[in-house]
C-alpha positions as CSV (number, residue, x, y, z in Angstrom):
1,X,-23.2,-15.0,-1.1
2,X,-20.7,-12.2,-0.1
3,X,-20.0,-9.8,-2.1
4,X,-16.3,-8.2,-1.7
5,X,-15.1,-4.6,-1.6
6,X,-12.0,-2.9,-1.9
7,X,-11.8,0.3,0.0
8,X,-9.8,1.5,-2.4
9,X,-9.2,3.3,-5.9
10,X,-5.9,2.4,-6.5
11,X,-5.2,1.2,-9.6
12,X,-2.7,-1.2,-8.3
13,X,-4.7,-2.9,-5.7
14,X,-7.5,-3.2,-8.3
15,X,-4.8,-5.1,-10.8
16,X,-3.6,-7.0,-7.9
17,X,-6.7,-8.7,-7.0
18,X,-8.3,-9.0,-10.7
19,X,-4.9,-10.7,-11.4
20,X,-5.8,-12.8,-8.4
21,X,-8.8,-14.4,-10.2
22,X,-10.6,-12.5,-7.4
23,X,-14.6,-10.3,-8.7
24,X,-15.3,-7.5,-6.4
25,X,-16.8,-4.0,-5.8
26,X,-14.6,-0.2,-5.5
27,X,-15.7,1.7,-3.2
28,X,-13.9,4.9,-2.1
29,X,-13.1,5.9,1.8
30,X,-13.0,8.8,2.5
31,X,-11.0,8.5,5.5
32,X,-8.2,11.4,6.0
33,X,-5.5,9.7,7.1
34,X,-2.9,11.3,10.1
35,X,0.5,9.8,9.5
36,X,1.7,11.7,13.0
37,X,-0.2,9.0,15.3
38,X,2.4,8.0,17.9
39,X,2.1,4.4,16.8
40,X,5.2,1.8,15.2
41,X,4.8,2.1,11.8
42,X,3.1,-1.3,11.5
43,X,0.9,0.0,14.1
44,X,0.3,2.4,12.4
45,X,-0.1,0.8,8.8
46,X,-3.0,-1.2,10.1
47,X,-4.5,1.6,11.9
48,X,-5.0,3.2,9.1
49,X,-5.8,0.4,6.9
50,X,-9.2,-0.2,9.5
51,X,-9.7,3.5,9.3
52,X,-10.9,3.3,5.7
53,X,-12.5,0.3,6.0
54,X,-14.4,1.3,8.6
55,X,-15.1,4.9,6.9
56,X,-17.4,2.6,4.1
57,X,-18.5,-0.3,6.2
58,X,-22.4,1.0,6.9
59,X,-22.7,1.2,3.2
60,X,-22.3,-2.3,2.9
61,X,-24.2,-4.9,4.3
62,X,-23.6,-9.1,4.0
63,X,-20.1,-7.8,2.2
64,X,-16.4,-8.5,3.2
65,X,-14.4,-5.1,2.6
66,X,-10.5,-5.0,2.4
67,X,-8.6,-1.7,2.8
68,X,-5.1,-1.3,3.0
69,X,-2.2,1.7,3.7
70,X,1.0,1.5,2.7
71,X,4.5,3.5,3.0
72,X,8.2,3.7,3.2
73,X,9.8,3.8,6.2
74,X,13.6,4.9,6.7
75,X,15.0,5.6,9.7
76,X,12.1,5.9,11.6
77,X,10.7,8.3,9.2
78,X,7.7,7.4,7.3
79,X,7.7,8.3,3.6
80,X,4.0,8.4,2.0
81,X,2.7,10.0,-1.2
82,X,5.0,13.2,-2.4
83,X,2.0,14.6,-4.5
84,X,4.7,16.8,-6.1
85,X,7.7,16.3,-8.3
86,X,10.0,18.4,-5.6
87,X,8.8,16.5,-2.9
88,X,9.3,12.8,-5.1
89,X,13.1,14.1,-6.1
90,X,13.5,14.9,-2.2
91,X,12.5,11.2,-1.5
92,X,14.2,9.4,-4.2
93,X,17.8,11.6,-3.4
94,X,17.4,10.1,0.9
95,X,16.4,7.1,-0.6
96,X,19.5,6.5,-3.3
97,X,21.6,3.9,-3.0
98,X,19.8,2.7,0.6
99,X,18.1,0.1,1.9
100,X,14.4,0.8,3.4
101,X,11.3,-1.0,4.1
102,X,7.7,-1.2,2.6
103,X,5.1,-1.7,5.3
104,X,1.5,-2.1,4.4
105,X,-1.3,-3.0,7.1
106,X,-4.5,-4.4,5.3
107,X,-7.9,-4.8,7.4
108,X,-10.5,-7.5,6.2
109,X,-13.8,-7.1,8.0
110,X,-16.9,-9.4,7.5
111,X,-19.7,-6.5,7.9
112,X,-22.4,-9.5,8.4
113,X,-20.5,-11.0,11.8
114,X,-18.4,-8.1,12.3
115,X,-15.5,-10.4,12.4
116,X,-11.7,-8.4,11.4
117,X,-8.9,-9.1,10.6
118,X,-5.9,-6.4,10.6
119,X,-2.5,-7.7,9.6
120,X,0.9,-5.5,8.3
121,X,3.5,-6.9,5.9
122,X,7.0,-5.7,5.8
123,X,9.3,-5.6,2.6
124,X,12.6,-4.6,2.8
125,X,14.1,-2.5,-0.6
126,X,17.5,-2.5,-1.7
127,X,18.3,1.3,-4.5
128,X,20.8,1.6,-6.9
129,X,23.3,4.4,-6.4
130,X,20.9,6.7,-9.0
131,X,22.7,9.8,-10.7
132,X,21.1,13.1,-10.1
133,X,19.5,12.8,-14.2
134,X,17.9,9.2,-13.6
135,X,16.4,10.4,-10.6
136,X,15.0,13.6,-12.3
137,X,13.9,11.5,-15.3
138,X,11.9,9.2,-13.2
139,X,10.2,12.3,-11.6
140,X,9.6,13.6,-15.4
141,X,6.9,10.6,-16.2
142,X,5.1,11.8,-13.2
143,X,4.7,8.3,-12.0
144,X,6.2,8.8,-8.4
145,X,3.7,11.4,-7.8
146,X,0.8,9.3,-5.9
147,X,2.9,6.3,-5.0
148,X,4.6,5.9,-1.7
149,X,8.1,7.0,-1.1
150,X,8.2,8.0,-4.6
151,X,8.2,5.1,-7.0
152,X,5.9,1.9,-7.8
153,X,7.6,-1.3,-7.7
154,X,5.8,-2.8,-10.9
155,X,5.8,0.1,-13.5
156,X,9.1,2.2,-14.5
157,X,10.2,2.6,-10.7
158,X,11.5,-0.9,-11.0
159,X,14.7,0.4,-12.5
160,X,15.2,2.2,-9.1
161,X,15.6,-1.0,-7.6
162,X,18.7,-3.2,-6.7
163,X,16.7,-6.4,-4.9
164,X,14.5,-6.6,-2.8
165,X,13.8,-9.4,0.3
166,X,10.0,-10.2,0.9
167,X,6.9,-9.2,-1.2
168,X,6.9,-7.8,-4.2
169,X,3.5,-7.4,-4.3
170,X,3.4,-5.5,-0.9
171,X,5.4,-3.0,-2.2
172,X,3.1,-2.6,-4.7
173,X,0.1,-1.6,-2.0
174,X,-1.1,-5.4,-1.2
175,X,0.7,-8.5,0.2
176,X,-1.5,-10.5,-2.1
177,X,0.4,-13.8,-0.3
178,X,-0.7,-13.2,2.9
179,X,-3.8,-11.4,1.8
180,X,-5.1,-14.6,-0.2
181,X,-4.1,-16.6,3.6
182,X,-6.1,-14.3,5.9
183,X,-9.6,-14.7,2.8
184,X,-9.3,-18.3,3.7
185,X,-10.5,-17.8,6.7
186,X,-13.9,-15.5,5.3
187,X,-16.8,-16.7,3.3
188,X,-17.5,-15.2,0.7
């Protein structure tokens, strides 16, 4: 039997697929990712998302491996982790009171056939008009940090939001709906 691997340390993904009933392996990529390929940014989502699986695959024979890469996109600029709380209040304020979209490419290769599978999800995210001091607060739990365009859809960043139309789950770093639909078609 298969075992399965998530390319990944995010904590999120990891919750995402334990809460999907689903056992697997971590393993990190170490694939530096260049967000200035002149690709679409679905393109580019699941160029990306193949990049780190790819980065781990000779470690791990008979195994299906899943990575993923996720970010914000508003118009036509791509938004990915702000790693600083200057940079996160900088997103949030472009972001306030807009509409954007989450895209996150996934890859799921079989390393034992070599078969792949490369797919990108697209949400779209509706903020609040967000005064100058929720914003700043936000920043204060250091929660945006390491999260895509600055906030994560299932912990307190789900204040910042007015609705949203598609996956909730791929705003969160996996479209576990399509994700579970593209596994039917692997072993493991």
């Amino acid at each position: 039997m298969k075992k399965l691997v998530l390319a990944s340390t995010s904590l999120t993904r990891k919750k995402l697929l334990t809460d999907a009933g689903l056992s697997f392996e971590i393993a990190s990529s170490n694939y530096e990712e260049d967000m200035s390929l002149p690709l679409s940014p679905k393109k580019l989502a699941m160029h990306l998302s193949k990049g780190k699986v790819e980065s781990i695959v000779n470690n791990h024979k008979q195994a299906i491996i899943i990575g993923a890469d996720t970010f914000v996109v508003y118009q036509d600029k791509i938004f990915g982790k702000p790693h600083t709380p200057e940079k996160a209040k900088e997103m949030l304020k472009i972001l306030n009171g807009k509409q954007h979209s989450v895209i996150t490419g996934f890859t799921i290769i079989d390393t034992g056939d070599n078969k792949i599978i490369s797919k990108a999800v697209e949400t779209k995210v509706f903020f609040k008009d967000l005064s100058e001091k929720e914003i700043d607060d936000y920043v204060a739990t250091g929660e945006p940090l390491d999260k895509a365009g600055a906030y994560a859809i299932l912990e307190f960043g789900a204040k910042l939001v007015k609705k949203i139309e598609g996956s909730e789950s791929n705003i969160a770093g996996l479209p576990m709906e399509e994700v579970m639909k593209v596994f039917k078609k692997f072993e493991f």
